[in-house]
BALOTI-307822 format. One line per 5 residues: number of its first residue (from 1); their letters; for each residue x, y, z of N, C-alpha, C. Coordinates in nm, 2 decimals. Layout:
<rs>
NUM = a = X:Y:Z:X:Y:Z:X:Y:Z ~ ...
</rs>
This chain:
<rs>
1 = xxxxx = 1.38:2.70:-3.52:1.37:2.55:-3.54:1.31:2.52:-3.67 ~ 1.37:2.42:-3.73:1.30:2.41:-3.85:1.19:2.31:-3.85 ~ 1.08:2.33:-3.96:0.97:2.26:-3.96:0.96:2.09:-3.92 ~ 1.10:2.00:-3.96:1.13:1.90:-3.94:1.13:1.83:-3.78 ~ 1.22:1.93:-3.74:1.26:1.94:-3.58:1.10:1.88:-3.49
6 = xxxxx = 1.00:2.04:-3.56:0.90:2.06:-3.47:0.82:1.92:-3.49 ~ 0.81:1.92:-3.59:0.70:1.78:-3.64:0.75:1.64:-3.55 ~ 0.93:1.64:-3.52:0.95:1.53:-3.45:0.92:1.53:-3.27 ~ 0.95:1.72:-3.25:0.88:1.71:-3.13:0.76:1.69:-3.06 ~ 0.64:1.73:-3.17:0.50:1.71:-3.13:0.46:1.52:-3.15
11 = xxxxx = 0.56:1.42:-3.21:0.59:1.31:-3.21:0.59:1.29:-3.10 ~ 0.68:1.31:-3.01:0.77:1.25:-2.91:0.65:1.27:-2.79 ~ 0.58:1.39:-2.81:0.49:1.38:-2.67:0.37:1.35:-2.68 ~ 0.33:1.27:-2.85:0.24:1.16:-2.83:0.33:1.03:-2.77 ~ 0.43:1.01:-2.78:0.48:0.86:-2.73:0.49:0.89:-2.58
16 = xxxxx = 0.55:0.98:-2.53:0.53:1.01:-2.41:0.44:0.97:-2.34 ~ 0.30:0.97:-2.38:0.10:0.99:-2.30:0.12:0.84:-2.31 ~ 0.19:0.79:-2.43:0.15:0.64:-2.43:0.17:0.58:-2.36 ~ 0.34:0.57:-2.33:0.44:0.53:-2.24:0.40:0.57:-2.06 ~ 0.32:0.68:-2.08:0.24:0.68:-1.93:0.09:0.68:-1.95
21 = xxxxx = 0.07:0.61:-2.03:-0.05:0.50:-2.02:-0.02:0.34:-1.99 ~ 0.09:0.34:-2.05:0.11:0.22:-1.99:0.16:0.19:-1.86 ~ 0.25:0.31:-1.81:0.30:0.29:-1.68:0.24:0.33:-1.60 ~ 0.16:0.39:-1.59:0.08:0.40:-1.47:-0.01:0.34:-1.38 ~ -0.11:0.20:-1.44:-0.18:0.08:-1.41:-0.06:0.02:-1.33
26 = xxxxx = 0.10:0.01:-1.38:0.17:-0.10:-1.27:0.21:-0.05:-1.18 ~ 0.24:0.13:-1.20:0.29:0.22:-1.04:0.19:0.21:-0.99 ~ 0.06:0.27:-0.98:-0.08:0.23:-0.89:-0.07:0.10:-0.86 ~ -0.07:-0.01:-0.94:-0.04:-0.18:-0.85:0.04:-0.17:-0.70 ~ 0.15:-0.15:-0.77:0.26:-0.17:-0.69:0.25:-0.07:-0.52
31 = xxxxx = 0.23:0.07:-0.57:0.18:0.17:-0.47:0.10:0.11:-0.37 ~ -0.06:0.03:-0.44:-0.16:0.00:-0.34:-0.08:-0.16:-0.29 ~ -0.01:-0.25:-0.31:0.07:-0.36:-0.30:0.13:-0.34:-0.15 ~ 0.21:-0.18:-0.23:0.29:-0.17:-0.08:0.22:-0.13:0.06 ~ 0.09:0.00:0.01:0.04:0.03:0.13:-0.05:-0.10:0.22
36 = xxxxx = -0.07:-0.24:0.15:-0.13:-0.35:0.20:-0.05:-0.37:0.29 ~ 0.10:-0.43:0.24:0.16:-0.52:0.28:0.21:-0.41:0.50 ~ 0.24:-0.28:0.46:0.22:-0.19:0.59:0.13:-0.20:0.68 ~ -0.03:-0.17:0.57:-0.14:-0.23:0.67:-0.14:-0.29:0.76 ~ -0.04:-0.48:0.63:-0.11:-0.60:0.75:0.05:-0.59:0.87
41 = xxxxx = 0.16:-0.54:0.81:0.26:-0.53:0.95:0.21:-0.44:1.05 ~ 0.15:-0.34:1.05:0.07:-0.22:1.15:-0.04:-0.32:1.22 ~ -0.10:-0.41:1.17:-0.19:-0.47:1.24:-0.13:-0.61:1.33 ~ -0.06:-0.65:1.30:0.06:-0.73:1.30:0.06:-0.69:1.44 ~ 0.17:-0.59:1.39:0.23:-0.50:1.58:0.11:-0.49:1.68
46 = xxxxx = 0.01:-0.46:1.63:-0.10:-0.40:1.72:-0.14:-0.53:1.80 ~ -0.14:-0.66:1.73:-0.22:-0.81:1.78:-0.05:-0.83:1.89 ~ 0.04:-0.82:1.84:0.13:-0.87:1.93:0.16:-0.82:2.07 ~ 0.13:-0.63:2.04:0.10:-0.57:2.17:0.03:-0.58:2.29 ~ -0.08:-0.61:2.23:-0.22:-0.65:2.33:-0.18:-0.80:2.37
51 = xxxxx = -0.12:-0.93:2.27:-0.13:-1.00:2.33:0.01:-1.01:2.45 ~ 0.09:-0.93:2.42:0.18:-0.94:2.54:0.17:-0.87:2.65 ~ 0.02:-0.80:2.64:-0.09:-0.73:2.78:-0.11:-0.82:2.82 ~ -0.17:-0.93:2.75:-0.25:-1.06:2.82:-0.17:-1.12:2.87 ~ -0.10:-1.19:2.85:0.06:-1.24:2.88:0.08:-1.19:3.01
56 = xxxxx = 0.10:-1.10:2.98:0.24:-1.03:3.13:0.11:-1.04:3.21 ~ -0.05:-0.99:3.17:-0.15:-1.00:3.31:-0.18:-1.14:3.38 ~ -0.16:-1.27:3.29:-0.16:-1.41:3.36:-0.04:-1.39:3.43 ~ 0.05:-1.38:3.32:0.22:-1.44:3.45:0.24:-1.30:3.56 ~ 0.15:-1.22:3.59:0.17:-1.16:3.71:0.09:-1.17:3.81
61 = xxxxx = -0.03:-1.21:3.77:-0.17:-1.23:3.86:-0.14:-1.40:3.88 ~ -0.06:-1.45:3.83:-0.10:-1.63:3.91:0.00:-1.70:4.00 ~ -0.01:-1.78:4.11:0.10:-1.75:4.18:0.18:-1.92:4.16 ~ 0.31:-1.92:4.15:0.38:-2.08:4.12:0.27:-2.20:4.12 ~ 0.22:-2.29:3.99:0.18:-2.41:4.03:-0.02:-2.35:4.01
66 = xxxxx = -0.03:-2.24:4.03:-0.17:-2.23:4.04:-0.22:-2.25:3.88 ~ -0.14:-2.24:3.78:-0.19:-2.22:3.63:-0.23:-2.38:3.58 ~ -0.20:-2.47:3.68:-0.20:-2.64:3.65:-0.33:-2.67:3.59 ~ -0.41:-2.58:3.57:-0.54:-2.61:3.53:-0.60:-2.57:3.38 ~ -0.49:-2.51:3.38:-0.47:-2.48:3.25:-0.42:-2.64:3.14
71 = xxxxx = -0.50:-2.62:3.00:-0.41:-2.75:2.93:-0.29:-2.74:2.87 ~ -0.21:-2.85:2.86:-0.09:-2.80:2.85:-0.07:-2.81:2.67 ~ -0.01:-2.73:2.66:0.02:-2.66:2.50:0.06:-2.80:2.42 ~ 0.01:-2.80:2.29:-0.03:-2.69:2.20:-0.20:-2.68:2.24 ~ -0.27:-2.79:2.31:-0.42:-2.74:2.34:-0.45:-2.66:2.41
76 = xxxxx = -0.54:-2.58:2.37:-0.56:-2.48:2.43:-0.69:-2.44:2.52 ~ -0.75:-2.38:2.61:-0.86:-2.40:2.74:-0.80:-2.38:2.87 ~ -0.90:-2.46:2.92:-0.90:-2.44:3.10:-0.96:-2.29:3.19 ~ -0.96:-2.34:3.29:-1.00:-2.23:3.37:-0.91:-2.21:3.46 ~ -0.89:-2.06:3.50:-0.85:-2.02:3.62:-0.96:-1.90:3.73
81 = xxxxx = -0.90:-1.91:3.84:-0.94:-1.81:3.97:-0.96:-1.70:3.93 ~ -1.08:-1.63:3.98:-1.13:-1.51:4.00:-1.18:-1.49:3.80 ~ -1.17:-1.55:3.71:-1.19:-1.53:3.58:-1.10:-1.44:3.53 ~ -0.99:-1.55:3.55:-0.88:-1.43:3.53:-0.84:-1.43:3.36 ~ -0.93:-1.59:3.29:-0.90:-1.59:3.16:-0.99:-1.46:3.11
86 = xxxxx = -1.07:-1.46:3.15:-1.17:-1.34:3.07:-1.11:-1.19:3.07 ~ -1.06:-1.19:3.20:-0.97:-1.08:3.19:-0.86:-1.04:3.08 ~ -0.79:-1.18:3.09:-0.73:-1.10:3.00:-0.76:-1.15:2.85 ~ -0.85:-1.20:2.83:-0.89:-1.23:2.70:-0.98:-1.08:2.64 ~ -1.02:-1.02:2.76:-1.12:-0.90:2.71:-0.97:-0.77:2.72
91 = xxxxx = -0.84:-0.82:2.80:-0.71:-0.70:2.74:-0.65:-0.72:2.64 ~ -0.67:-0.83:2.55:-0.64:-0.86:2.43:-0.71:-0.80:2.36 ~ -0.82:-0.82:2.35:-0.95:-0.76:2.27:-0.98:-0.64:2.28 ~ -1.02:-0.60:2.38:-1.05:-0.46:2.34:-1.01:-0.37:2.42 ~ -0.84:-0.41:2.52:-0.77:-0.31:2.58:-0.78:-0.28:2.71
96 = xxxxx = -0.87:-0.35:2.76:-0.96:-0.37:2.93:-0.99:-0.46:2.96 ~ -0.97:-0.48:3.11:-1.02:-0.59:3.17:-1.12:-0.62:3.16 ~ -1.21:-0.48:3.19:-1.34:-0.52:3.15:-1.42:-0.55:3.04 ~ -1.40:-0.53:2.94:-1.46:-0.60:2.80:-1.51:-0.51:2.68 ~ -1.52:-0.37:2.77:-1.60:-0.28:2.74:-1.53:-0.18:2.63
101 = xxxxx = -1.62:-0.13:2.51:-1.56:-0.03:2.37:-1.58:-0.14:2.22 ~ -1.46:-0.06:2.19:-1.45:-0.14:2.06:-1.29:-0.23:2.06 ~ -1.33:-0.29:1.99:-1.19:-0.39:1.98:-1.07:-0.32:1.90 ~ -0.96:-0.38:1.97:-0.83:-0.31:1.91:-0.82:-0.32:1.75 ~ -0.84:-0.40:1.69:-0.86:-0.44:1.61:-1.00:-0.49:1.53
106 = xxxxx = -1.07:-0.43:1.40:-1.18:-0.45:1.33:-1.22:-0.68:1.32 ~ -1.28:-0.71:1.37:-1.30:-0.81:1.35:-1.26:-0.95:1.46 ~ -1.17:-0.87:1.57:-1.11:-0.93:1.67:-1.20:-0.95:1.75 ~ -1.19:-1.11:1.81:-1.30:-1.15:1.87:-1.20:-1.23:2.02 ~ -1.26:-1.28:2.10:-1.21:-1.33:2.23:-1.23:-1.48:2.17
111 = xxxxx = -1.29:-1.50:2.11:-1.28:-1.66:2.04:-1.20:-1.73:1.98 ~ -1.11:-1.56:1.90:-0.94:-1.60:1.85:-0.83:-1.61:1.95 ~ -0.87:-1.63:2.08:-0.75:-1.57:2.17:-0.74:-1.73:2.25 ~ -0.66:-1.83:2.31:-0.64:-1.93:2.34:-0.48:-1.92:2.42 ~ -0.53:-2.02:2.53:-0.46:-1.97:2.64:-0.38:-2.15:2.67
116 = xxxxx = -0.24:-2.17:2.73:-0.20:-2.28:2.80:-0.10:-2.26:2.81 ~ -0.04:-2.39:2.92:0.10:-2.39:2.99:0.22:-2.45:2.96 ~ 0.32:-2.43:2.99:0.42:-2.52:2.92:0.47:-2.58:3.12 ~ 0.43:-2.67:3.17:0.46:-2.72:3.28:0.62:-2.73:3.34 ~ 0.65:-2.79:3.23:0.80:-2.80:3.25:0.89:-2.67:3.31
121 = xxxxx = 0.86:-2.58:3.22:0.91:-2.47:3.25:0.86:-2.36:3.29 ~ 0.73:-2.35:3.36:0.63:-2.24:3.45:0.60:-2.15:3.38 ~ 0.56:-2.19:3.24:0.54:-2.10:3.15:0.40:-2.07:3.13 ~ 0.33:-1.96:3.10:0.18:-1.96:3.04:0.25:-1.85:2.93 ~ 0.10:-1.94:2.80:0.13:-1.89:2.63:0.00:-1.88:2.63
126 = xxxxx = -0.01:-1.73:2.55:-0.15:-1.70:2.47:-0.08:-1.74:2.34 ~ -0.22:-1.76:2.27:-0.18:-1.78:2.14:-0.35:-1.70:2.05 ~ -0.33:-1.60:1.99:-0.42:-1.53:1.87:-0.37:-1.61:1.73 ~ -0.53:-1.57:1.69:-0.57:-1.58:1.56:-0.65:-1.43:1.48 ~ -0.62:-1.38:1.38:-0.66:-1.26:1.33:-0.66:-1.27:1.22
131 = xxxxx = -0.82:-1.30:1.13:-0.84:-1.28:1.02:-0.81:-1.17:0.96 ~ -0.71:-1.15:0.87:-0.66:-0.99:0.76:-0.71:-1.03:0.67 ~ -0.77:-0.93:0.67:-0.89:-0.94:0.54:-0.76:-0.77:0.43 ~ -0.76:-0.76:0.37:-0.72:-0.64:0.26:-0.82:-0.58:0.18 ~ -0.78:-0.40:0.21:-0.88:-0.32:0.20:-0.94:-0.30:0.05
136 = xxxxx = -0.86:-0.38:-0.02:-0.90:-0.31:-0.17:-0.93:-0.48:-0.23 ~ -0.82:-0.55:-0.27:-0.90:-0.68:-0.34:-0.88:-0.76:-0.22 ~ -1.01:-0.88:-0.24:-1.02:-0.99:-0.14:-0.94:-1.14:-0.22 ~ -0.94:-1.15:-0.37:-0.87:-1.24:-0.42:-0.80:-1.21:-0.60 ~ -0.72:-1.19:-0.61:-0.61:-1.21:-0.74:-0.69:-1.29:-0.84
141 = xxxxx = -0.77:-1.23:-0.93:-0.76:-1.30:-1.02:-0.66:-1.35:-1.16 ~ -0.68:-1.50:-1.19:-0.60:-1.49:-1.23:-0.66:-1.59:-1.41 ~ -0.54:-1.59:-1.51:-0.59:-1.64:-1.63:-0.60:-1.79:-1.65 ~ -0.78:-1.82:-1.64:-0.76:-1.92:-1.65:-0.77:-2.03:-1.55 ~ -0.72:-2.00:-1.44:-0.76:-2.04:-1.31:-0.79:-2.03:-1.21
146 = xxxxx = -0.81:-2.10:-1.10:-0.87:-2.04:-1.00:-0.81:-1.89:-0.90 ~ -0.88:-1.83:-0.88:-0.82:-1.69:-0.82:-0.74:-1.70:-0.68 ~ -0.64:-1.65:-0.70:-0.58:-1.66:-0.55:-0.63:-1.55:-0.42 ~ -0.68:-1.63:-0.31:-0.72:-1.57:-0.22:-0.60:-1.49:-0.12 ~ -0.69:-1.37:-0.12:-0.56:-1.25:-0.05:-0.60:-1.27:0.10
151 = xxxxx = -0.68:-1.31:0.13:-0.72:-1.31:0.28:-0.66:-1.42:0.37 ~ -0.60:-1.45:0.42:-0.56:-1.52:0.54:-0.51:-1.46:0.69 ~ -0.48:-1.57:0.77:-0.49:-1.57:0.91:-0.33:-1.56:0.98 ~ -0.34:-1.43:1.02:-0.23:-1.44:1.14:-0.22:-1.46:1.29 ~ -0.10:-1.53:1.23:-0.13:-1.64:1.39:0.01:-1.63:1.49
156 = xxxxx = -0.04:-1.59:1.60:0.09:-1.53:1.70:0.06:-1.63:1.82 ~ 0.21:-1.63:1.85:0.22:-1.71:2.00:0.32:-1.64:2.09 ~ 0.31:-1.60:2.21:0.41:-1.57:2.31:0.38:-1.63:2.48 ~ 0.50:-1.63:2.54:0.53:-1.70:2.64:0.56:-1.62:2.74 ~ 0.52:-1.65:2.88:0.62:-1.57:2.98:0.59:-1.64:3.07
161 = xxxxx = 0.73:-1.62:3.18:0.72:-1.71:3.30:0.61:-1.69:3.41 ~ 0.56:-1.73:3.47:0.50:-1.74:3.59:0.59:-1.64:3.69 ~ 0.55:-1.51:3.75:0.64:-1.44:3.82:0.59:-1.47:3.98 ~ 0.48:-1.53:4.00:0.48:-1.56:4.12:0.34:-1.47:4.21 ~ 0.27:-1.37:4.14:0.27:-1.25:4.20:0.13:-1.31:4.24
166 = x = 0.02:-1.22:4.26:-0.15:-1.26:4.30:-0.17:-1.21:4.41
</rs>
């Protein structure tokens, strides 16, 4: 190889370090971007599962007409027999009727969980709330103005009929 050659190759693999100096801050972005956005669908799934525990344990424990005491949707409250809201507000939360461990989720509280009827149609709806908080930044800053906040609230609602059972 002649002296020319080599001088252009020991060139090229200074431009190289540069070119992955620069690319590497946006692959790490993007990398930690994607493992969030999985995070909050995995937690996602997890809130919808539990609450379709709570769900199916009203519409099978209450029998036609008995959930009337419930308020009718979109407010949410009321009481029912035997404490059957705590039941299943504590199988939402922490996977048991009884109340007892840790919550399915970091931060999940029975305070987010809200319960009512749709009359017309013999329906009872839980409805969660679950603060996602993201493990690495809490808000985007940005140039100049105010920073955008990464933390917000997922909010799920599901329905099932009244099966009669109790």
């Amino acid at each position: 190889m002649s002296r020319q050659a080599k001088g252009r190759q020991k060139r090229q693999q200074g431009v190289a370090a540069v070119e992955m100096t620069l690319v590497l801050p946006v692959l790490l972005l993007l990398m930690l971007a994607t493992a969030e956005v999985g995070r909050m669908l995995y937690q996602y799934n997890t809130l919808t599962k539990a609450q379709r525990n709570g769900v199916r344990l009203l519409a099978t424990q209450l029998n036609y007409g008995q959930q009337s005491t419930l308020s009718e949707c979109p407010m949410l409250g009321g009481t029912l027999p035997d404490n059957l809201i705590n039941r299943a507000s504590n199988l939402i939360v922490y996977g048991s009727e009884v109340g007892a461990g840790e919550a399915v989720l970091p931060g999940l509280t029975t305070a987010g969980v809200g319960f009512c009827e749709v009359p017309a149609l013999n329906e009872v709806q839980v409805h969660l709330e679950y603060d996602f908080t993201p493990m690495m930044f809490t808000q985007l800053p940005t140039f100049g103005g105010d920073p955008i906040d990464l933390e917000f609230t997922l909010d799920s609602s599901i329905s099932m009929r009244v099966l009669g059972g109790g």
